[in-house]
C-alpha positions in Angstrom: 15.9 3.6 -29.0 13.9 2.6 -25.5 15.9 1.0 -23.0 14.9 -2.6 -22.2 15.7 -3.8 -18.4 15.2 -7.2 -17.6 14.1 -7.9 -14.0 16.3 -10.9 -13.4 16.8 -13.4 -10.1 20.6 -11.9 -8.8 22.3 -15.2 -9.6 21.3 -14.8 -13.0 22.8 -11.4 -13.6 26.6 -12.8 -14.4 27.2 -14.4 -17.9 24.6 -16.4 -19.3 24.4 -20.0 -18.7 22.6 -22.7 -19.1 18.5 -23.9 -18.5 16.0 -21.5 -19.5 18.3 -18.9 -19.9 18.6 -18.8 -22.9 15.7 -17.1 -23.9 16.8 -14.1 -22.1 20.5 -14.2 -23.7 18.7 -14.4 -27.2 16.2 -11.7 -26.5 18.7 -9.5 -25.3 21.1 -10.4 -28.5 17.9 -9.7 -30.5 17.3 -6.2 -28.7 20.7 -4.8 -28.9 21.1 -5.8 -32.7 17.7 -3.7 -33.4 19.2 -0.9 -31.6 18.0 -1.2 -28.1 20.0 -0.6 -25.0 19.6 -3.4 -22.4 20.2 -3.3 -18.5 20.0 -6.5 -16.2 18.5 -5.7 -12.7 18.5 -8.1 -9.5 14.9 -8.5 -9.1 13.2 -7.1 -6.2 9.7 -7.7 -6.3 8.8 -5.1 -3.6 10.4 -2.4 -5.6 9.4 -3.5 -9.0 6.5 -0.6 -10.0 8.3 2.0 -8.3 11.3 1.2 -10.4 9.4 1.0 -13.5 7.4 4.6 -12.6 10.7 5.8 -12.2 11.8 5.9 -15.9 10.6 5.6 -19.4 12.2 2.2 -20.2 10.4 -0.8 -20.9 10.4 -3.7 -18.5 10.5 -7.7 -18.5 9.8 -8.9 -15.3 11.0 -13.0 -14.6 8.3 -15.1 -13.0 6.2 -11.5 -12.5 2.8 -11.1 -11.8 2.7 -6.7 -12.2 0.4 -4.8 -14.3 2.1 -1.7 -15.9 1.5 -0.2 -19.7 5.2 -0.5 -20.2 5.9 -3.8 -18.4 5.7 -7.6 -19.6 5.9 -11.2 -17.1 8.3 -13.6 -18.5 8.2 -17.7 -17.7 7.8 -21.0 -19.1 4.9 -21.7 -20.7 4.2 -25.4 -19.5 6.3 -26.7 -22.4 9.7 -25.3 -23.1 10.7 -23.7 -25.4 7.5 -21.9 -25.3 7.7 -18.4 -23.0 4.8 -16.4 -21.7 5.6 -12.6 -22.2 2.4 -11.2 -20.6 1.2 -8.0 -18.9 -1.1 -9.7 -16.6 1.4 -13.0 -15.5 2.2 -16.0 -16.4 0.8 -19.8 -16.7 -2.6 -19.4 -14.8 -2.3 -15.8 -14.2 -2.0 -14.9 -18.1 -3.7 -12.6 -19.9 -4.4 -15.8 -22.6 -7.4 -17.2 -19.9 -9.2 -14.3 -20.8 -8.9 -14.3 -24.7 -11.3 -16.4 -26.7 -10.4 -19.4 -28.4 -12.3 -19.5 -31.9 -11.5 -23.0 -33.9 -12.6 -21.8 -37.2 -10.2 -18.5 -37.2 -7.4 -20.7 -36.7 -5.6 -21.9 -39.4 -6.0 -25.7 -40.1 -2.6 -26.1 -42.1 -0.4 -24.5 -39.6 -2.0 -26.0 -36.6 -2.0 -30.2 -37.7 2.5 -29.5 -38.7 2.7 -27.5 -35.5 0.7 -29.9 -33.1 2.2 -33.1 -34.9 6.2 -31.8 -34.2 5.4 -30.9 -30.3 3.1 -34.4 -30.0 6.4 -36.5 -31.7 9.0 -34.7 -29.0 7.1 -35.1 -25.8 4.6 -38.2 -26.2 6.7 -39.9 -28.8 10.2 -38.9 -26.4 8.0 -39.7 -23.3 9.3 -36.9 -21.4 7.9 -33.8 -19.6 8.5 -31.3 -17.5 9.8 -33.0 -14.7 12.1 -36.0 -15.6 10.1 -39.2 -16.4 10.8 -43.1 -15.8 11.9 -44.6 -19.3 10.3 -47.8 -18.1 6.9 -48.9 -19.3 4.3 -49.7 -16.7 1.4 -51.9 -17.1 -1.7 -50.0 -16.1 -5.2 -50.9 -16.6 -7.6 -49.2 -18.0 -8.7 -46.4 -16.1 -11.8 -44.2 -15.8 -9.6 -41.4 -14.8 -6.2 -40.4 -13.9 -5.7 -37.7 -11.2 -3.0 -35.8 -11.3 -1.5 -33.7 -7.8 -0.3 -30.6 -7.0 0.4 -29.7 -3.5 -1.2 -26.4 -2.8 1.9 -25.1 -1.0 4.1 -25.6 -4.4 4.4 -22.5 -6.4 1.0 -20.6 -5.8 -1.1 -23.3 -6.7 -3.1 -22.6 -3.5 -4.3 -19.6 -4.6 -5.9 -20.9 -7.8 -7.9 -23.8 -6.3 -11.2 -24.1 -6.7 -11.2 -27.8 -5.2 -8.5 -29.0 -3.3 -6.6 -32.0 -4.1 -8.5 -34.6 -1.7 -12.0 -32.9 -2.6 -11.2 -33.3 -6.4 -9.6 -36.9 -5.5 -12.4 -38.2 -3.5 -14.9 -36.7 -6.2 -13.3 -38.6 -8.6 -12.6 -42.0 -6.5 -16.9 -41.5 -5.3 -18.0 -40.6 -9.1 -16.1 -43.7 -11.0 -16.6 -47.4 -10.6 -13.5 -48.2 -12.9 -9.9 -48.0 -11.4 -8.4 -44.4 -11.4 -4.7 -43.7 -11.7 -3.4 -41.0 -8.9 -0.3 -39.6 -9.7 1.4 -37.5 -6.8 3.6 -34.8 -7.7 7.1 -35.7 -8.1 8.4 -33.1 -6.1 5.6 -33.7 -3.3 7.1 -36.4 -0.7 5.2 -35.2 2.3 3.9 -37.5 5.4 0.6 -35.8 5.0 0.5 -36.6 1.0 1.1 -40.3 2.0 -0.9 -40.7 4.7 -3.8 -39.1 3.0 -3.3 -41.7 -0.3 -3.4 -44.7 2.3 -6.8 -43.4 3.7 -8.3 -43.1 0.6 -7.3 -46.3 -0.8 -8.8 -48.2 2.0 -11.6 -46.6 1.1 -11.6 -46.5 -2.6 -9.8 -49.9 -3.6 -10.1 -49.0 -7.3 -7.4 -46.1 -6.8 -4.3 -46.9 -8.2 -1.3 -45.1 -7.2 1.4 -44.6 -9.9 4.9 -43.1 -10.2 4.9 -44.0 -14.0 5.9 -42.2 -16.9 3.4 -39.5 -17.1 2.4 -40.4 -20.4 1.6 -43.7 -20.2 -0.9 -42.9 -17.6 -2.7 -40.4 -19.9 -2.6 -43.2 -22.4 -4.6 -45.5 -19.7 -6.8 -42.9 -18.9 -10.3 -42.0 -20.6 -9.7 -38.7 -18.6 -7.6 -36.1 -16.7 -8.2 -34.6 -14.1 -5.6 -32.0 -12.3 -6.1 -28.4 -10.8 -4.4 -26.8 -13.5 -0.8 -29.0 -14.2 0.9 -28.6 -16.7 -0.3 -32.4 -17.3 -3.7 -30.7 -18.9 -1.6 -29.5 -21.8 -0.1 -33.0 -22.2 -3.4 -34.4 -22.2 -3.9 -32.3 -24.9 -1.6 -33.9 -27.0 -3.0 -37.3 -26.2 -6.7 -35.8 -27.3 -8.0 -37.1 -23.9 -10.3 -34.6 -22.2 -9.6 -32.7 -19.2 -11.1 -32.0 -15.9 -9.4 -28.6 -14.4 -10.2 -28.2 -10.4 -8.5 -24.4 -10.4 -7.6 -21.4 -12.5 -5.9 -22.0 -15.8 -5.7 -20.2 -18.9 -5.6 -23.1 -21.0 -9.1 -23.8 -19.6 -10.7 -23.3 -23.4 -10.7 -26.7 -24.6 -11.2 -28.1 -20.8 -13.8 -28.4 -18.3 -13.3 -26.8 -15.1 -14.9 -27.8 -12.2 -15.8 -25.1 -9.7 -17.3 -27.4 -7.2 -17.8 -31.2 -6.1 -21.1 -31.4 -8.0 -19.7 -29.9 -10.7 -16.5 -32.4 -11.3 -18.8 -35.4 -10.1 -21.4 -34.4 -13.4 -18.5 -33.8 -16.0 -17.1 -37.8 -14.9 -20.7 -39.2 -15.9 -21.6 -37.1 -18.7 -20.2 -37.8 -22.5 -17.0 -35.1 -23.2 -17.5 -32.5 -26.0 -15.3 -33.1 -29.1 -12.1 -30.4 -28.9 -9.8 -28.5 -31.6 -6.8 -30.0 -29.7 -4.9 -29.1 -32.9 -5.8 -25.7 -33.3 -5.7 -25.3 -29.6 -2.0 -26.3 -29.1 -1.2 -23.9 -32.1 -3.3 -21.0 -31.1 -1.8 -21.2 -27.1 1.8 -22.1 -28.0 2.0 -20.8 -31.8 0.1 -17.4 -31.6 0.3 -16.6 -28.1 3.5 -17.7 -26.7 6.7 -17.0 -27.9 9.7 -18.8 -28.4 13.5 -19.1 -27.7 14.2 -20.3 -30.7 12.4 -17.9 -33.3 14.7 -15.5 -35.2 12.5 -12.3 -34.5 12.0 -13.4 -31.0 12.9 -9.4 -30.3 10.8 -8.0 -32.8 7.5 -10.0 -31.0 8.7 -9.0 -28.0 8.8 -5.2 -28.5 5.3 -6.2 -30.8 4.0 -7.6 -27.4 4.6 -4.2 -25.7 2.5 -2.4 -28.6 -0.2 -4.4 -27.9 0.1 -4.6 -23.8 0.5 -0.8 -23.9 -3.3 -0.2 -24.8 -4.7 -3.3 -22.8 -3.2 -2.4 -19.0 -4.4 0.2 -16.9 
């Protein structure tokens, strides 16, 4: 049987503990019980390809970004406990931005259960990725919320097509109701602050909130983001969604490549959307999950198929 290695951060490589690992204890568990022999390696990303040339095993690489026949990218898909395993990358860099979303090939019966269960546990349970205030705050209507990223966090940079303050100002400039602006939580920076104040002298419609994310989308008639996980979340709410960057849940989105562009989308009539069969198809069909039984078998049926597709 091939040898699996799992590309792992070094402080991961000791018994298994808690978090998200425990996708990677039951995938190994899953492995080794079909046979598979299965090595942990401390991740070095500048050695990664000329490790994986090196033999004939296959490869998982955590948080990866590398193109090999015989290598997959592992991370949290937005929403645990749904897992890319990709061979292009993960969230915005997967292979799932380039694969076409069809409504009518998706079946109906599976999608409402599936979409219904994740809608209960995260709007219903009012939490997210990031912890939320349990609080209810009272929020006007809005035109739109806005949702931040800071460039600098993770390499959301990279996959900008606005910034943050041209999408923001956009927004404020394009909407005569109040918008909701929602920093991210892990973005306390002067600069974020100061550039908030300036606008809302400007703009006194904007609203700045630090309220439970989803009772912002629930104000909202839109979201807008670069590509947060917040779009996906939207989803559940059915509220349409503005992307400013790269996202490979852009299918049931719009995505703004320029100022014009976002400023038209705010004053035009959104498009109906599948979100049911959406959520399904991305998290159901494409993902995988820590807690499915033949979470190995897809895995090693995930290599099949990335085998033929990377060059």
């Amino acid at each position: 049987m091939q040898r699996v290695v799992l590309h792992l951060p070094r402080s991961w490589l000791g018994p298994f503990g808690s978090g998200v690992l425990p996708f990677y204890e039951r995938l190994e568990q899953g492995l080794r019980r079909l046979g598979h022999p299965v090595e942990r390696l401390a991740l070095n990303r500048d050695r990664v390809l000329e490790t994986v040339a090196a033999d004939d095993a296959l490869h998982i690489v955590n948080h990866g970004r590398f193109r090999h026949p015989r290598l997959l990218n592992a991370g949290i898909a937005y929403v645990y406990p749904f897992w890319n395993l990709d061979p292009q990358g993960i969230r915005a860099f997967s292979s799932i931005a380039g694969q076409r979303f069809d409504p009518s090939s998706v079946d109906a019966q599976a999608a409402r259960p599936f979409f219904r269960r994740l809608k209960q546990r995260l709007v219903g349970g009012r939490g997210s990725r990031y912890e939320q205030p349990r609080h209810h705050e009272d929020l006007p209507p809005a035109a739109a919320a806005v949702f931040l990223q800071s460039e600098a966090h993770r390499v959301v940079g990279e996959t900008c097509y606005l910034d943050r303050w041209q999408m923001l100002e956009t927004v404020l400039a394009s909407c005569d109701a109040p918008v909701i602006v929602k920093p991210h939580p892990r973005d306390g920076s002067q600069e974020t602050r100061a550039g908030l104040r300036d606008l809302a002298t400007r703009f006194p419609h904007l609203r700045l909130s630090g309220g439970n994310i989803h009772d912002i989308i629930a104000a909202a008639d839109r979201v807008v983001t670069i590509n947060s996980a917040v779009g996906i979340e939207a989803c559940l709410h059915r509220k349409p969604v503005i992307l400013c960057g790269q996202a490979d849940f852009h299918h049931v989105a719009q995505t703004a490549r320029t100022p014009d562009d976002l400023a038209g989308f705010l004053t035009r009539p959104p498009r109906k959307r599948a979100y049911d069969k959406f959520i399904y198809w991305y998290f159901g069909l494409n993902c995988l999950s820590t807690t499915q039984e033949d979470l190995a078998e897809r895995a090693l049926d995930r290599f099949a198929q990335a085998s033929g597709s990377v060059r």
